[in-house]
N, C-alpha and C positions, 0 to 999 in steps of 0.2 A: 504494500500500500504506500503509494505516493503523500510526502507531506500536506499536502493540497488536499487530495484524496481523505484524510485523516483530521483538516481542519473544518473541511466540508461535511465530515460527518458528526462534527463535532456541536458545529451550529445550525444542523439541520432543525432541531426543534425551536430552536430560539429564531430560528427565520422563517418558518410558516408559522412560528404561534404570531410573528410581527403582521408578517402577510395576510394572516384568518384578522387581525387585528383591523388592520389599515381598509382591509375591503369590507368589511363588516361596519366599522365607525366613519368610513367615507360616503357608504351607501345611506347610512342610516343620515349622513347629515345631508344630501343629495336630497332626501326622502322630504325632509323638514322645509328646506331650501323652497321645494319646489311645489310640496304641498302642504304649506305651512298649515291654511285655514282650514282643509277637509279634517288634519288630522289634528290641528286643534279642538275643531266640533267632538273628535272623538275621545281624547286623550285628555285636555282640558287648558291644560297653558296658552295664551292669546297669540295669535298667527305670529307677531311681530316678535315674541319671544324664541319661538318656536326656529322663526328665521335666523336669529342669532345666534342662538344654541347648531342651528342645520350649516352657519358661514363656519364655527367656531370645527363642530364635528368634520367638516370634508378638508380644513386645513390642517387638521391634527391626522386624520386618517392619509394626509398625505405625505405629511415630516415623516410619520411611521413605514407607510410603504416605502418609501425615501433612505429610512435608517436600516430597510430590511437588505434593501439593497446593496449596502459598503460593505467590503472588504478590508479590511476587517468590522465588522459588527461593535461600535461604540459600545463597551461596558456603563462609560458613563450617562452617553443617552439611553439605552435602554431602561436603567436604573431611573432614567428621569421620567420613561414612559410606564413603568411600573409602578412609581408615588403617583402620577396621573390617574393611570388606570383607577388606582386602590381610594384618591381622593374622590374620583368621580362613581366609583359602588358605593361610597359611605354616604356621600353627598349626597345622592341619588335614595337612601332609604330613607334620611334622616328627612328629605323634601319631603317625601312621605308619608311619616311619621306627625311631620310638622304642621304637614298642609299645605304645604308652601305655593304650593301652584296650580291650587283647585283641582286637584286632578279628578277625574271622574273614577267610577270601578275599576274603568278598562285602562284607562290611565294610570293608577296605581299600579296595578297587575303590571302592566308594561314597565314602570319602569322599576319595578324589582326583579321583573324579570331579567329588563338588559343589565342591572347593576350586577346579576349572577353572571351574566356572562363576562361583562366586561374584565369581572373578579377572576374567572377561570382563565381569562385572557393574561393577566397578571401573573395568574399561579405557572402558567405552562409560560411565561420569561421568565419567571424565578428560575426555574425546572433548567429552561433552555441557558441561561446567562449560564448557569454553576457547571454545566456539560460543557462549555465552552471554556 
């Protein structure tokens, strides 16, 4: 096995957990961007937040696609998209919790759902950074 070969196997997880990351959190701000109001009706936070949060998500889902790409794989960016990730599942309960943004059922539902994933998105960089 080729050093290359050996480094590449080394950051295979920590570069599709980046990958599943960046298409996941660019689509989802894509989604907001462009249907802010339908899916504020459904979800509950007002079109124009929804927009901001959807400009904020496809720039991040894009640094991240971006970071999956180097050669070498930034430990310290990663590390940065990992407090990210981990502030935005907390965040995201505590909205929640809080109330914070009227959410409707489906809206709460939703976003504990994406805070779990975001979370597992987090856990498989932990996984992937320490393999590397």
């Amino acid at each position: 096995m080729s050093a290359a070969t050996a480094t590449t196997d080394r950051t295979r997880l920590l570069r599709r957990a980046l990958v599943a990351d960046a298409v996941v959190t660019g689509g989802n701000g894509l989604i907001y961007l462009v249907f802010a109001a339908p899916v504020g009706d459904l979800i509950g936070p007002e079109a124009g937040l929804l927009r901001g949060i959807g400009a904020f998500l496809l720039v991040y889902g894009l640094a991240v696609g971006l970071l999956a790409t180097r050669r070498p794989i930034s430990p310290a960016a990663t590390r940065a998209v990992i407090a990210l990730n981990t502030i935005w599942s907390l965040g995201s309960v505590v909205a929640v919790v809080a109330g914070t943004f009227a959410f409707t059922t489906i809206g709460a539902v939703w976003a504990v759902a994406q805070a779990v994933v975001v979370a597992a998105f987090a856990a498989l960089q932990v996984a992937g950074l320490r393999r590397s």
